[in-house]
C-alpha positions in Angstrom: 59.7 72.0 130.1 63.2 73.7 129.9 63.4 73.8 133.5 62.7 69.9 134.0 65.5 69.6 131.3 68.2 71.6 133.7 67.1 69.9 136.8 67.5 66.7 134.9 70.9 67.7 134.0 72.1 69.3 137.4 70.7 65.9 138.8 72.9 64.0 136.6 75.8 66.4 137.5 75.3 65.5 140.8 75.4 61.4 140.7 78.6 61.6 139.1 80.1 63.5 141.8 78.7 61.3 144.2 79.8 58.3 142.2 83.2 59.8 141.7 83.3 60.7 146.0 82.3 57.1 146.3 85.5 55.6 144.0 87.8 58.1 146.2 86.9 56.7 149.5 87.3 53.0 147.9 90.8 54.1 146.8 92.2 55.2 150.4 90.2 52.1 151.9 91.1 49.5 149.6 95.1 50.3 150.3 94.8 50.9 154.2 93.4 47.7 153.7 96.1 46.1 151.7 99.1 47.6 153.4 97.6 46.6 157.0 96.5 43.3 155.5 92.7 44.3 157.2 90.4 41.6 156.1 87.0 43.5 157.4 88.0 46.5 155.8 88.7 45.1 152.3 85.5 43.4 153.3 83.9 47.2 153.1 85.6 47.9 149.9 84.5 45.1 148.2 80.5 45.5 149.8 80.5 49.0 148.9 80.8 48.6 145.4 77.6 46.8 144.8 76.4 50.7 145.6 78.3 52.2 143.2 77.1 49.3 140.4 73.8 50.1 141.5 74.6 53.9 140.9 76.0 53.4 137.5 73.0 51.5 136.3 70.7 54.2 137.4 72.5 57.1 136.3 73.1 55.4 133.0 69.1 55.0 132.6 68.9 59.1 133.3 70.9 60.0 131.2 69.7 57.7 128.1 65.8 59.1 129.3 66.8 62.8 128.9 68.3 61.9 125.9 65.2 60.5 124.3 62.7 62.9 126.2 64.5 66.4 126.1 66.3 66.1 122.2 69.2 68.4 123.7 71.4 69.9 121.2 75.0 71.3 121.3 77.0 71.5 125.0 74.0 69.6 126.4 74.2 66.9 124.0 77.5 66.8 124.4 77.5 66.8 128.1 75.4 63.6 128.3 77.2 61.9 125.5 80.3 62.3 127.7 78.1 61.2 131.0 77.5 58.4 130.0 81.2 57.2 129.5 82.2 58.6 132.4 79.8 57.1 134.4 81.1 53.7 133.0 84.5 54.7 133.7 84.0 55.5 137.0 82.3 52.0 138.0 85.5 50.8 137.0 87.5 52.8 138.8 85.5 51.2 142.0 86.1 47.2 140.5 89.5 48.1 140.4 89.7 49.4 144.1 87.8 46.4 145.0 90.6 44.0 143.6 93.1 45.8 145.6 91.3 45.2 148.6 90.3 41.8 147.2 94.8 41.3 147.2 94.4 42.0 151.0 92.9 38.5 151.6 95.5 36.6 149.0 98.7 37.7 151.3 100.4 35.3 153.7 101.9 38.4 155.5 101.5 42.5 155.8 103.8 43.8 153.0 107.2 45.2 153.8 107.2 48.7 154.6 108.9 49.8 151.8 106.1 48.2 149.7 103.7 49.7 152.0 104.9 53.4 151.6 105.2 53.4 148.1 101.2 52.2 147.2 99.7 54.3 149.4 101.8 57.6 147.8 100.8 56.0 144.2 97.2 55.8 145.8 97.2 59.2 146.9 98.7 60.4 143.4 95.8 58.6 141.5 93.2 59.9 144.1 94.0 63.6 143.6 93.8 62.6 139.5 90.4 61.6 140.0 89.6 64.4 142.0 90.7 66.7 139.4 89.0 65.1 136.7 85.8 65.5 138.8 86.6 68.9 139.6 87.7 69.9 136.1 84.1 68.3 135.2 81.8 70.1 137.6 84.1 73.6 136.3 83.9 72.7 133.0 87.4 73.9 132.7 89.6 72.3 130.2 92.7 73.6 131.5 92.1 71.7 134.6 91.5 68.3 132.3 94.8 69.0 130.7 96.5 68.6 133.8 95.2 65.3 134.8 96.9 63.8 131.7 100.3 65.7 133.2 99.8 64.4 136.7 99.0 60.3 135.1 103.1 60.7 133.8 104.0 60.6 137.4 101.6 57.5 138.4 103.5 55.8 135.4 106.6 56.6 136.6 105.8 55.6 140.4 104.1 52.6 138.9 107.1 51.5 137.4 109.7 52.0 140.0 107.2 49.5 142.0 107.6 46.9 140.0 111.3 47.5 140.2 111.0 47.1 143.7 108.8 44.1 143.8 111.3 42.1 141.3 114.2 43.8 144.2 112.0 42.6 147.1 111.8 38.6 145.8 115.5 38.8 144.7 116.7 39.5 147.9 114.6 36.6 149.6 112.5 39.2 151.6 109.3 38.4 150.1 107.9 35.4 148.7 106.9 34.8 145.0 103.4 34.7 145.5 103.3 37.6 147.8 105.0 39.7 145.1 102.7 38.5 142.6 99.7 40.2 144.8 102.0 43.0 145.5 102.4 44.0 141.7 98.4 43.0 140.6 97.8 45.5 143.5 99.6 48.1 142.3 98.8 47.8 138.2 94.7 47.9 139.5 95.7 51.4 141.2 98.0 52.9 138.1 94.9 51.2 135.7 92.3 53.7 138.1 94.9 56.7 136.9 94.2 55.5 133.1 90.1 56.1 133.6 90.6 59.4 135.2 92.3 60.7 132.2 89.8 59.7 130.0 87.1 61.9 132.5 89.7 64.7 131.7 89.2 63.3 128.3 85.5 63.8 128.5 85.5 67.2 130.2 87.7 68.9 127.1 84.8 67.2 124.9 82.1 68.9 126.9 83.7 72.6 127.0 85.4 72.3 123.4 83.5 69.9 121.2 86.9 68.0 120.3 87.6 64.3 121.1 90.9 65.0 122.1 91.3 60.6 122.7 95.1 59.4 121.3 95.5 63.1 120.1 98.8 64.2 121.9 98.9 67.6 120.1 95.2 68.4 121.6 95.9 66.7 125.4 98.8 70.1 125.3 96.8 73.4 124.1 93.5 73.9 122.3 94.1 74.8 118.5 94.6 78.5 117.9 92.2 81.1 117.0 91.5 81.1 113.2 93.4 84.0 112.0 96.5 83.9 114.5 
């Protein structure tokens, strides 16, 4: 019986870093598809994430069976209880790829290069965050986590000097208000990605230390001490 119970939870394990390979890939396609304006690849994007629903729905029905037919206790409890929001937080992460890709069919011309180079460096910034997070999960090291809340300071930052640049950009008549409408939905879907993989990180320091370390600053830093130091 114990052994079905670990496969159960190694199977799980594995779904969400499938799911979590799945939202990566959307990421890069949904902006080559944006800054080349690539209709049939947004196309992808957009198909692909009826996989990833499908994914979340089943994963989500796992988890809630091991719950009821295992009773787990302690890390293991704690584990799925933390499954089962990230596995909605990733599905998110893939419907906010998908409106990127979905901006890719709204534009009346390829964005300025400037534009251009600047999402796909946020996008690779926000990728590598939810690579972490996956990582950090699949370690179950905290430290890791920690660091994904470090690295979402610099897709805020990047976020912002895009919108600077967008309001720049229609100011000096090189891009049309509605184009810099889709340019700046585009680019708050990729920092909003960045928000969900913190709260993965989130998850994984609830896994390895039993804290919910959510709007806690002081926690997000260091662990608390050892009693007695």
């Amino acid at each position: 019986m114990r052994n079905r119970f670990h496969e159960m939870l190694t199977d799980i394990e594995r779904r969400l870093a499938d799911e979590a390979g799945l939202v990566e890939r959307a990421i890069d396609d949904a902006i080559r598809a944006l800054v080349t304006r690539d209709a049939a690849l947004a196309g992808k994007v957009v198909d692909g994430d009826y996989a990833l629903d499908h994914a979340e729905v089943e994963l989500e029905r796992l988890c809630l069976d091991t719950m009821a037919l295992q009773q787990p206790m302690a890390v293991d409890l704690r584990f799925l209880a933390a499954a089962l929001k990230i596995n909605s937080d990733l599905e998110r992460m893939g419907d906010l790829a998908c409106n990127v890709a979905k901006q890719a069919w709204r534009l009346q011309t390829a964005p300025v290069p400037e534009f251009g180079d600047r999402i796909s460096a946020l996008g690779d910034s926000v990728r590598g965050l939810v690579h972490d997070a996956t990582d950090a999960l699949l370690r179950r090291d905290a430290e890791l986590a920690r660091r994904v809340w470090s690295g979402d300071a610099g897709v805020d930052e990047r976020f912002r000097e895009l919108l600077d640049l967008c309001m720049h950009l229609m100011k000096a008549g090189r891009v049309g208000v509605e184009d810099a409408t889709i340019y700046v939905a585009a680019a708050r879907n990729v920092e909003r990605i960045g928000d969900h993989a913190t709260n993965v990180a989130e998850d994984v320091v609830f896994i390895v230390e039993g804290r919910i370390v959510r709007h806690n600053i002081e926690a997000r830093i260091a662990p608390s001490p050892p009693q007695g130091a």
